[in-house]
Residue, then its C-alpha position, 0 to 999 in steps of 0.5 A: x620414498x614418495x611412493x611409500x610415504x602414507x605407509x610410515x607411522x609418524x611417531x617412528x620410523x618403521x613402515x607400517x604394512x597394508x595388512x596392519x593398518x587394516x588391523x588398526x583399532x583406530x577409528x577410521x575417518x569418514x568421507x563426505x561428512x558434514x557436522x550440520x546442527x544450525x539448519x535452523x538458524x538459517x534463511x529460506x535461501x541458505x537452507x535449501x543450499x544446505x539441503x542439497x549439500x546434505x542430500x550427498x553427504x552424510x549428516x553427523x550430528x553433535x550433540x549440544x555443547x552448552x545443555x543450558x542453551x536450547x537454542x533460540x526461544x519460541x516466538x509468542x502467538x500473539x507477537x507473530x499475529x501483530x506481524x502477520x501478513x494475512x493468511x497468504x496465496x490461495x494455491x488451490x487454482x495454480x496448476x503448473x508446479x513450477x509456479x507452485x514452487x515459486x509460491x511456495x518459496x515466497x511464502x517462506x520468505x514471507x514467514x522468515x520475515x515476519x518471524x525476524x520482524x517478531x524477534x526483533x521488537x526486543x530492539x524498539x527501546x522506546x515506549x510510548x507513555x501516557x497521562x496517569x491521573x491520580x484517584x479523584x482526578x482526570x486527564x482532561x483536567x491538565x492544560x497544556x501549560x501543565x504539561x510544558x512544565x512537567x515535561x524535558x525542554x526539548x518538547x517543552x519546545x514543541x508547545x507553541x502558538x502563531x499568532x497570524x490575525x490577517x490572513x485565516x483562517x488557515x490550513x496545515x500539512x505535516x510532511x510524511x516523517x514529521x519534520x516539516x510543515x505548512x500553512x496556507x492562509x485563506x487571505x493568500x498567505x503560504x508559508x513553509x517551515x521545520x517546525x522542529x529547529x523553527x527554520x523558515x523555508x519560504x514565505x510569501x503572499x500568492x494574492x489569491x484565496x488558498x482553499x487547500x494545501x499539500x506536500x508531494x513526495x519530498x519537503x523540497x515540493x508542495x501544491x497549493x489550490x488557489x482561486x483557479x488553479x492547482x500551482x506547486x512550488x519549491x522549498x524557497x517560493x519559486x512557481x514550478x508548475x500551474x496545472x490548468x488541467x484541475x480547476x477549483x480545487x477544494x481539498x487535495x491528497x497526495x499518495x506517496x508510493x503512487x506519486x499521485x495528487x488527488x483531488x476534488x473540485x467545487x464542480x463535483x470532479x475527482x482527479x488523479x494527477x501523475x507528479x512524476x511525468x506531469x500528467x492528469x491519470x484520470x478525472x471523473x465527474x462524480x454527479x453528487x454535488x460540491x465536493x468538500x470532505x476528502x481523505x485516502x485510506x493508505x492501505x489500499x490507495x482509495x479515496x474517501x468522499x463524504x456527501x451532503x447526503x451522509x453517504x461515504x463513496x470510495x473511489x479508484x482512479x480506474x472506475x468511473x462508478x464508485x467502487x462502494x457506498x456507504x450510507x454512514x448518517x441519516x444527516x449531512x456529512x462535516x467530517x470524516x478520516x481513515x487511520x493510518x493502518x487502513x481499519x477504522x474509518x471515523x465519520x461525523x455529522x450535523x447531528x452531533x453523531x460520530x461512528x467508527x466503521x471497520x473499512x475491511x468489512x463495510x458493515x456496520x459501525x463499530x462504535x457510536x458516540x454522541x457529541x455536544x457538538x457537531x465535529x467539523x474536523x477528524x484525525x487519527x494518530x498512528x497510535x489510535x487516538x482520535x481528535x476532534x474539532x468542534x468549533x473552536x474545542x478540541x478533544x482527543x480520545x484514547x482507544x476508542x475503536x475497538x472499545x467504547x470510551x468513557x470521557x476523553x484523553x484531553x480537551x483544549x479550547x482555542x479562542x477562534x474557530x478551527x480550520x484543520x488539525x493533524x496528529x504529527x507522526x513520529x512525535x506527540x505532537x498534535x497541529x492545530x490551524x485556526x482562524x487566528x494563527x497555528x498551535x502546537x499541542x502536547x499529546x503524550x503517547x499519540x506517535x509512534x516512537x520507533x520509526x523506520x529510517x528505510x520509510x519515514x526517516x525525520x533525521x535525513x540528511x541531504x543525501x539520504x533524501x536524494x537516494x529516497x527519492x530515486x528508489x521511491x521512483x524506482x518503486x513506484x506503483x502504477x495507478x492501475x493496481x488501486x483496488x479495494x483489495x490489493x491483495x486480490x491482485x496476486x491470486x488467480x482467479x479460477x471461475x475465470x479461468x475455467x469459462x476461458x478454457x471452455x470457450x477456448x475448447x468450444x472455439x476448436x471444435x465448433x464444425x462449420x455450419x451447414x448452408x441452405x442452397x436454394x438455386x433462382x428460378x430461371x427460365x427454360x433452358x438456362x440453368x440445368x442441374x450440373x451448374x446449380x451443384x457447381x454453384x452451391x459447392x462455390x457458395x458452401x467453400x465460400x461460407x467454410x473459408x470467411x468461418x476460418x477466417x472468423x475462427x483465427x481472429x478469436x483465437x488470440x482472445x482466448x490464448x489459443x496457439x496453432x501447434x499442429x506441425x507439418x509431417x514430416x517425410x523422408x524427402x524433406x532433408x532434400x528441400x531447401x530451407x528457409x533462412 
């Protein structure tokens, strides 16, 4: 019955014969179908892998069961312009089509990121605000003791001052996710401590003057610039290292996905030192006198210096000449700052004058204020209000890049002078050290509200920041790619690339040069004209072996490889060959 089982009909019993079932008025079923309606929901990698599956099998398509929904909605130009990644790889030099399908994959992963980034921002529930003032009422009228009684108790908690009179003026650094913090005195004194829950760290006196302080890559590691040298220490006020090699430090900077700590000396020397291995990457002298204003553009990794000239010198760890100079102000620099983002570089002189330059372009300046008084310190926050430091004012202006600003946002007045100040990331928060002490300013609407837990995460725990630690190291980026164009780095460059093949071409077909063989004069007798063919045919093999010669050595500069194969004949099968 095995053999004549398809044949039966399921409701009975009857068999059913070849002829009626062709006969049958059922539609029949067809092979190799796939009903595929979702290729539009997929990734870039699991569309491709549906296309080849679709390339032998017929496509059924269903229509839509649920009319009202039309799939997903269409993302907004402007929401994909925020997200965008520039306009992407120049394919125009790339010859060979198996690199131009790897581009070309990779550009498409790149949109499917940036289109996933844009649906995405429906999940950053929190806003940030702002201060509103009535009619006939400004911000700068509100005082921070206002502010800490309008606002919740947890951030009323985060308005506070030190009061530290013996040992300023001092200098501040917030860690990269906004948790910790740390002072360093001019008189000797250091201290590090979460600012947040108020738990101290370590504290101790080093006995020497401090000019400068800075964290490296965790909170468990800061640098200190005292009188001589550079000494980083732990999280609990034990030395782990003194670096003799960089000596009178006024101002450091570290580059977190390098893992270099840059600096610059009392002597004009600009150094690049490797955190991870222990080693100084480059120091050049930068011949322009006193170095006292530094700060990096975390875009691209290069490093800012103000001069007493007004020029603003932009420098790389791989040049010994700056790789730009701007001539900012027609007076001594006091200050200068990079925002977060790499696009604005804010400038300040001795007179009273403050520009907002585009870094991108190196044009002119964007906007041009005129102060009271000369700002002596410069910060940007991660939302693009700028805060000031004159004296012993502070003020703070909102969108004032890309639009002119009327009146600053807030204004707070201290009674000691300014040492530096910080915008805290992540919190609405600004630092401000002083020459008597520490004070934490309310700034609503300053931070970024939303953070990345993978980039910057304030609430880690102990084991997550051993794992960020490795992967950091793991994806570290040697100093050799800082560029002022990072971007450059992944394009070919063709007018290169052509000189190399014309050289190369050249090379191959250059003839051997003829010689002039001009025979001595000898007497009667002794020479005759056999010997003098012999000896201009030993002097011309002679010049055509050290040509060769000459030729092979070019060859690997100009990527050249001998592909001439030996002919082959018959009677080669017979010879021995080489193991």
């Amino acid at each position: 019955m095995g053999k004549f089982q398809r044949y039966f009909n399921k409701n009975s019993d009857e068999p059913v014969s070849p002829e009626s079932k062709k006969n049958d008025p059922r539609p029949k079923k067809k092979q190799n179908t796939v009903v595929y309606n979702v290729k539009s929901n997929l990734n870039p990698r699991s569309r491709k892998v549906a296309d080849k599956h679709i390339k032998k099998k017929q496509v059924v398509r269903i229509p839509n069961p649920n009319p009202k929904f039309k799939g997903k909605p269409k993302i907004p130009k402007k929401v994909l312009k925020k997200y965008t990644r520039g306009p992407g790889i120049n394919k125009a030099g790339i010859k060979t089509n198996i690199h131009k399908q790897r581009l070309e994959q990779k550009e498409e992963t790149i949109k499917f990121s940036i289109q996933q980034a844009a649906r995405a921002e429906v999940l950053l529930t929190e806003e940030g605000g702002y201060l509103e003032a009535d009619p006939g009422e400004t911000t700068t009228q509100f005082t921070q003791n206002q502010l800490a009684e309008s606002v919740d108790i947890t951030s009323a908690a985060k308005c506070f001052d030190l009061q530290l009179r013996d040992f300023g003026p001092y200098r501040m650094k917030y860690t990269k996710n906004g948790r910790h913090m740390l002072l360093g005195g001019k008189k000797g004194h250091v201290a590090a401590f979460d600012w947040v829950t108020k738990k101290l760290h370590c504290e101790m006196n080093v006995m020497e003057s401090v000019h400068d302080v800075c964290w490296l890559h965790i909170e468990n590691m800061f640098a200190v610039a005292q009188k001589d040298w550079v000494y980083i220490y732990d999280n609990q006020g034990i030395e782990l290292h003194c670096l003799r090699k960089i000596s009178r430090v006024t101002r450091m900077e570290f580059l977190p996905y390098h893992f270099l700590l840059a600096s610059c000396s009392d002597t004009g020397f600009l150094s690049w030192l490797d955190v991870s291995i222990g080693q100084l990457v480059s120091q050049y002298n930068t011949k322009l006198g006193r170095l006292t204003m530094l700060t990096q553009n975390p875009w691209n990794a290069v490093l800012c210096v103000g001069h007493a000239k007004g020029v603003v010198s932009m420098w790389s760890p791989n040049s010994r000449d700056p790789l730009a100079k701007m001539l900012c102000h027609k007076a001594p620099l006091t200050a200068l700052h990079v925002d977060p983002k790499g696009q604005y570089l804010a400038t300040a002189a001795s007179n009273r004058e403050l520009k907002i330059w585009d870094v991108r372009k190196l044009e002119g300046p964007v906007q041009e204020y005129k102060l009271i008084t000369a700002a002596n310190n410069l910060n940007f926050s991660q939302k693009n209000m700028l805060a000031l430091g004159m004296g012993n004012v502070v003020e703070i202006y909102r969108d004032c890049c890309a639009k002119a600003a009327k009146r600053p946002y807030l204004r707070h007045r201290f009674v000691s002078s300014i040492g530096n100040l910080n915008f805290c990331p992540y919190e609405d928060v600004l630092g401000v050290a002083t020459a008597t002490g520490f004070s934490s300013l309310l700034v609503p609407g300053s931070g970024e509200p939303n953070f990345d837990a993978l980039e910057a995460n304030p609430f880690q725990t102990k084991s997550q920041r051993r794992e960020a630690e490795v992967k950091a190291l793991l994806e570290k980026i040697q100093p050799e790619l800082i560029t002022l164009e990072p971007t450059s780095i992944i394009e070919v460059d063709v007018p290169t690339l052509k000189d190399k093949i014309e050289a190369r071409e050249k090379l191959l077909h250059v003839k051997v040069p003829k010689i002039n063989y001009q025979p001595r004069n000898k007497a009667k007798g002794k020479g005759g004209s056999v010997k003098i063919a012999k000896n201009k045919k030993i002097v011309q093999e002679q010049a055509k072996k050290e040509f060769i010669k000459s030729t092979k050595d070019l060859l690997p500069k100009f990527d050249v490889k001998n592909n001439k194969k030996k002919e082959e004949t018959i009677l080669d099968r017979f010879s021995a060959k080489k193991p």
